[in-house]
N, C-alpha and C positions, 0 to 999 in steps of 0.2 A: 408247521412246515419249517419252521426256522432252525431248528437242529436236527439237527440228523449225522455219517456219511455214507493196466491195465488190469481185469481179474480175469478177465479176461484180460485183464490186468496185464501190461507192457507184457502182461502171463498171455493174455487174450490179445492182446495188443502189443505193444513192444514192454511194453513197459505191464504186459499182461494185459505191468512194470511194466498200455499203451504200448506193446510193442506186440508187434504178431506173431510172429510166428518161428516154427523150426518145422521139420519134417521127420516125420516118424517112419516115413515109406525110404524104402529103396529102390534101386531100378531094378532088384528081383522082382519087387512089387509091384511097378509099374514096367515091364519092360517094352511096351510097344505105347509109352503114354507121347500123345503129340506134342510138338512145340507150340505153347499156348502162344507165343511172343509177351510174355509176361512181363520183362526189360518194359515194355512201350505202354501195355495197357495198364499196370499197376499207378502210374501218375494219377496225385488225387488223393484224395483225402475219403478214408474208409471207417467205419463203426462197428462193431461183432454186432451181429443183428439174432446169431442164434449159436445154439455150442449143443453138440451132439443132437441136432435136431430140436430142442425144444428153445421157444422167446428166452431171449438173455434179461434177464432182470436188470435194470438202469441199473443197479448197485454196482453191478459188476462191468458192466461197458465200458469199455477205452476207446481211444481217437488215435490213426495212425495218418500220418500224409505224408507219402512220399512223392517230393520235390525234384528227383532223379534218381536213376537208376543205382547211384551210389549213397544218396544222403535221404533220411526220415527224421522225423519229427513225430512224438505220440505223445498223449495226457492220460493220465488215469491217477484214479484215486483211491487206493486199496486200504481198507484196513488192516486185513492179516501180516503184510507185510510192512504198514504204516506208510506205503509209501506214496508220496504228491509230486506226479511228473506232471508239469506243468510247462509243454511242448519242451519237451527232452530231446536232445540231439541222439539220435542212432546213424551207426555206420550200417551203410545194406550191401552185400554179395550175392547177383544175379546168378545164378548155374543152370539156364534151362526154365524148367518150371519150381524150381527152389528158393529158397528167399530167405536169407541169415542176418539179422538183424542185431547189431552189438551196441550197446549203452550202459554208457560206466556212473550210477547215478552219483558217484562221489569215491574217491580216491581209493575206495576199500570194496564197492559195490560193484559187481557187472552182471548184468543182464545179457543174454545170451539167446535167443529164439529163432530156431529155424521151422520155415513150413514149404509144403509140399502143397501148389498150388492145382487141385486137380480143374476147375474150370472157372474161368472169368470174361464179364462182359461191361459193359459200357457201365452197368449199374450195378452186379451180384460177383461176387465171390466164393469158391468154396476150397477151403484147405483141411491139410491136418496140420496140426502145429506142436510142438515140444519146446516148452521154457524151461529153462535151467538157469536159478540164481547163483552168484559164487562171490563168498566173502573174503575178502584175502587170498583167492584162490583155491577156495573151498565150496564147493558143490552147498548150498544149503537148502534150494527149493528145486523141486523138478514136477513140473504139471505136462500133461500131455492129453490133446484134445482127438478123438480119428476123427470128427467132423462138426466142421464153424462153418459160419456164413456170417461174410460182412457184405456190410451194402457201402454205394458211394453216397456222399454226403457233398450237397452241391451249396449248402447254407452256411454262410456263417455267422454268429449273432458276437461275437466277440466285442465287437465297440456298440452297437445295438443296444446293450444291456446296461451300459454307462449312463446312469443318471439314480433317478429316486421314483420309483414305484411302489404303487398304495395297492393293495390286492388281498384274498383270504383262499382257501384249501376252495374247489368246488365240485369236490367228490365227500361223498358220507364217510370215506377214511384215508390216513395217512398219520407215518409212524409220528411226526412231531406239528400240532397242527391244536390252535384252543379251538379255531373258527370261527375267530373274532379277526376283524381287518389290522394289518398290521403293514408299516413301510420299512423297502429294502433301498439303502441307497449306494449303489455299484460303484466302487470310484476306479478308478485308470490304473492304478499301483496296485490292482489283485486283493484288495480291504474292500470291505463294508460293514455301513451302520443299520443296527436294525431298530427301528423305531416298535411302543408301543402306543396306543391312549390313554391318556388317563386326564380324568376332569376336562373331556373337547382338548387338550394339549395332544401335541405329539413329544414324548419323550425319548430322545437315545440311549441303547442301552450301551451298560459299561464292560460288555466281553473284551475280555484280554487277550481272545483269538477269534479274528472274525473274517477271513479270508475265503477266497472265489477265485474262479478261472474257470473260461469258456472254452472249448475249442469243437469248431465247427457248430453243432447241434448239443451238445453235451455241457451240463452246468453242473459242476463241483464245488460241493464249498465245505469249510470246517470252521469248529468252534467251540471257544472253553469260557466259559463263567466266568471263572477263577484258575489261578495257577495251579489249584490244589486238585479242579473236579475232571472229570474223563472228557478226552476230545470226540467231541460228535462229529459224523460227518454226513452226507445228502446229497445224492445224485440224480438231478433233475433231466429230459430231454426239453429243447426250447421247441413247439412245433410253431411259432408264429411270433415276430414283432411286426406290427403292422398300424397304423393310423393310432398310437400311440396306448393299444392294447397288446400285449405280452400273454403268450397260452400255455403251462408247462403241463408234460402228461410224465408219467414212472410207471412201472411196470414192479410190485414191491411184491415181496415176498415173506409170509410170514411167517413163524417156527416150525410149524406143522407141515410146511412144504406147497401150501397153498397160494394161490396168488389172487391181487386185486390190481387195480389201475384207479392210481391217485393222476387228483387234475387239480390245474393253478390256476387261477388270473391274477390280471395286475391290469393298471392303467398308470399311464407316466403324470408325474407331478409337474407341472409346470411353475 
């Protein structure tokens, strides 16, 4: 479990590229669609829970929370695009039931997503969304989803997860996983050390990238050996910290197009 790694990505999210959305509808499209009061009910911190209908694979999950009708914040961790938003500031534009989300993840990058809210409630979301990435002012990714579902995310394990836990895989599969007990120890600056055993010792190891970030429910992390070998990356859900056991589930997917649901424990080191 220890290697691995919005794609929904600030794509799926703001950020997929964790950002959410654009809208692919017009009001030809909708021309009698009501005013959700969308300004008021989107406050809150949301997860892609599915994308064209079927479960979103934790790989691809982003985090978006919007703090006001003007200002978000989303995390995601995408490979294809390499990119690690780790609560990235987006600007938002309310029109009705539309929602335009702008994040520049560095002086060359912007991210761009508008979505077309068709219905939300206390808990469920449903839109269509259009990302468009642009380098320099250059169009380079365009995804477009006709229908997601995110859910509200009322947990958050972010400082939670700040210590040293001992724990092993406790599903029959998962993509980086020996199934021998192994400790993570989370520290406050976005690092962690990953412990093995050897001879009753606990040894840390010497990854020259060993980096994490929570937001809300969602556990991201990345990691190189060496300078020379591929960065891996691992997309966990936290479903519980609690009397000092930790429970993570994934939703994985495997070449073939199939899927399983890997599971974690851990218990905190005192």
């Amino acid at each position: 479990m220890k290697k691995n790694f919005f794609h929904w990505m600030f794509a799926a999210i703001l950020i997929c590229g964790a950002s959410v959305f654009t809208s692919c509808s017009s009001n030809d499209d909708n021309p009698t669609q009501p005013d959700l009061n969308v300004a008021e009910k989107i406050i809150g911190k949301w997860m892609v829970e599915e994308l064209d209908g079927q479960t979103c694979p934790t790989n691809l999950k982003a985090v978006i929370t919007f703090v006001s009708p003007t200002k978000a914040y989303g995390s995601l961790s995408d490979y294809y695009s390499e990119s690690w938003n780790n609560h990235a500031s987006a600007d938002v534009v309310i029109n009705g039931n539309d929602v335009t989300l702008t994040a520049f993840e560095n002086e060359h990058i912007k991210h761009v997503t508008v979505a077309n809210i068709s219905s939300i409630t206390a808990n469920d979301m449903m839109l269509k969304s259009d990302w468009k990435v642009f380098v320099d002012g250059e169009q380079v990714i365009n995804e477009v989803y006709d229908k997601e579902r995110y859910i509200r995310i009322t947990d958050d394990y972010e400082n939670d997860i700040i210590g040293t836990w001992e724990g092993k895989v406790t599903s029959s599969e998962d993509e980086h996983t020996d199934g021998e007990l192994h400790r993570w120890e989370y520290k406050a600056n976005g690092t962690y050390v990953y412990y093995s055993k050897e001879n009753d010792e606990w040894k840390a190891g010497n990854d020259v990238m060993a980096d994490y970030f929570v937001d809300g429910i969602l556990l991201c992390t990345r990691w190189k050996k060496t300078i020379d070998s591929n960065e891996l990356r691992e997309w966990w859900e936290i479903e519980s910290i609690k009397d000092g056991v930790m429970k993570w589930k994934a939703l994985r997917m495997r070449e073939d197009g199939t899927t399983y649901t890997a599971t974690f424990e851990m218990t905190k080191v005192q």
